[in-house]
Every structure is written in C-alpha cells, then in structure tokens.
N, C-alpha and C positions, 0 to 999 in steps of 0.2 A: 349777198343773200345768205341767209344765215340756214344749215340744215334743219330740221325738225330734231328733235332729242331722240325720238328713237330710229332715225332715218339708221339704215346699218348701209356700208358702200356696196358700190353695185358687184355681183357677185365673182366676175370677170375680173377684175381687179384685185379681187383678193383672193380668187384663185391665183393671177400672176402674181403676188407677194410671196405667195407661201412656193409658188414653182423658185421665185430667185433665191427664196431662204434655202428650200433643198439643196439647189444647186451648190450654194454657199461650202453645204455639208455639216450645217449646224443648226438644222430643224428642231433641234426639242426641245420643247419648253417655247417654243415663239409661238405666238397669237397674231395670224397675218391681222384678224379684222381690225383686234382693238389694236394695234399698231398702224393700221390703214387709217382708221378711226382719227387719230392724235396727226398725221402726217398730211389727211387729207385739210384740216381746220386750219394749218399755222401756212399764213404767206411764204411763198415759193421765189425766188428772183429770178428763177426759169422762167417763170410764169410769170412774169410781171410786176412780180408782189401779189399777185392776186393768191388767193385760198384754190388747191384744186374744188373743195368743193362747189366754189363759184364758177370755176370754169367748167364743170361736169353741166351744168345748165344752158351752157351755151351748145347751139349745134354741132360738132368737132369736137364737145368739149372732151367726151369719154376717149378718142380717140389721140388728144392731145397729154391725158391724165398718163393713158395708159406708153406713149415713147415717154413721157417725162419720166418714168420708171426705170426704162429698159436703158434710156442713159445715165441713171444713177446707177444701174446696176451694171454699167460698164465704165464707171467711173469718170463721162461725161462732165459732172459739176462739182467732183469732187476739190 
C-alpha cells in the first residue's frame, strides 16, 4: 500500500528517531522526519522486504516499526 504524499509518520516514531540520533551525540543538522520519511518507503529484509510503511497498516504493525528501530539502533542488522 502505498502512503498518501503528504502522510508525515506517526509522531512516536520520529520522536524515537530523533531520541537515537541524540543519543548517537550528533543531533545537528539531522531531520528525524524526513529521514523516517525515505527509510520508512524502501523495503526492509527485517521486515520481509516488506515497506515499514505497509507494515504500520497492519495491527502490530506500529509496534513492530517501532523494535525494528531499537534493533538497528543496537546494531541488530547491521
């Protein structure tokens, strides 16, 4: 399913973006959304190959978006 063009991701989500970027310690100059933006559109092999944004449709799906994160950001699938 494809997002609507001006769909922006849900707000929880790119709040945790911008929380791992801080963390990182190189917050300036980064744009959690439009980086959520571009990451949530391109197939995942976490995910299935599936798009998070197709998986945010599904019931779980926001909760499945949001560990896909928290394991990248512990280097999970790196």
């Amino acid at each position: 399913m494809a997002r609507p063009n001006d769909a922006h991701p849900p707000q929880v989500l790119t709040d945790l973006v911008q929380q791992i970027v801080m963390e990182s310690g190189n917050p300036e100059g980064f744009n959690a959304e439009a980086w959520l933006q571009e990451w949530l559109a391109a197939p995942l092999p976490a995910l299935g190959n599936r798009r998070p944004w197709d998986v945010l449709q599904e019931p779980e799906g926001l909760a499945l978006v949001q560990a896909t994160l928290l394991q990248i950001q512990k280097g999970s699938f790196a």
